[in-house]
N, C-alpha and C positions, 0 to 999 in steps of 0.2 A: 774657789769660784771666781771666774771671769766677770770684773764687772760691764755691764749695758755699753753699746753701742753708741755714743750720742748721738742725738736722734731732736739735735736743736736747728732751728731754722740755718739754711745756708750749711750746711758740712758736708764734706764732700765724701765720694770714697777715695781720694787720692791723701787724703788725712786720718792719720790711724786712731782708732776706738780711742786707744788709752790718753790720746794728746787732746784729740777731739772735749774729753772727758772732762782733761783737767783745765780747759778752758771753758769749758760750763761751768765746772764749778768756781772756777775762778771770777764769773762773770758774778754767781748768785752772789758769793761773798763780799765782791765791790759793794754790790747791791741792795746787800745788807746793810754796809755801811755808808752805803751814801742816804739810804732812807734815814738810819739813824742820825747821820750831819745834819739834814734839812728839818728834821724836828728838831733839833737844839737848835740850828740857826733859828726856828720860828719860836721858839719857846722863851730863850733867854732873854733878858732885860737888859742887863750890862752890856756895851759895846764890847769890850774887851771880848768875852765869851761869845757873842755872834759873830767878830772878825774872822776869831779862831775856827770857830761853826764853817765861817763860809771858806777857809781856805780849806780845812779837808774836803768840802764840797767841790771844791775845785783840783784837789789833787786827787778825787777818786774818778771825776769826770776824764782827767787824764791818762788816769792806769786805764781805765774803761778803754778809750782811743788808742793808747797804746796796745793793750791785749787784743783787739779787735784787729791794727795795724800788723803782729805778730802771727795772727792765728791767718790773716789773707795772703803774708812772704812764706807763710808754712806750708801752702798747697801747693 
């Protein structure tokens, strides 16, 4: 079975289903994990463990731009 079409904001048809695809999921899985950074950053006490907190916040915000930058040279 053929999976779905993405059918997320902004995809083109000059972008194929299956690329389309694994950039949505790739975006939910940032996503996932940038939710979970921002509650340890808000959660923790210790600096040490919010530093940490906030640089995967900040390297997920980057794959985020990067996969975004990737998925607009692909059209």
């Amino acid at each position: 079975m053929m999976p779905a079409a993405d059918v997320t904001p902004g995809s083109t048809s000059n972008e194929s289903p299956d690329l389309g695809l694994l950039f949505h999921r790739l975006n939910n899985q940032l996503g996932i994990i940038l939710a979970n950074a921002e509650l340890l950053e808000a959660k923790l006490k210790d600096e040490v463990g919010r530093a940490r907190a906030t640089q995967i916040v900040s390297g997920v915000l980057e794959a985020l731009a990067t996969a975004r930058e990737i998925r607009l040279k692909s059209r």
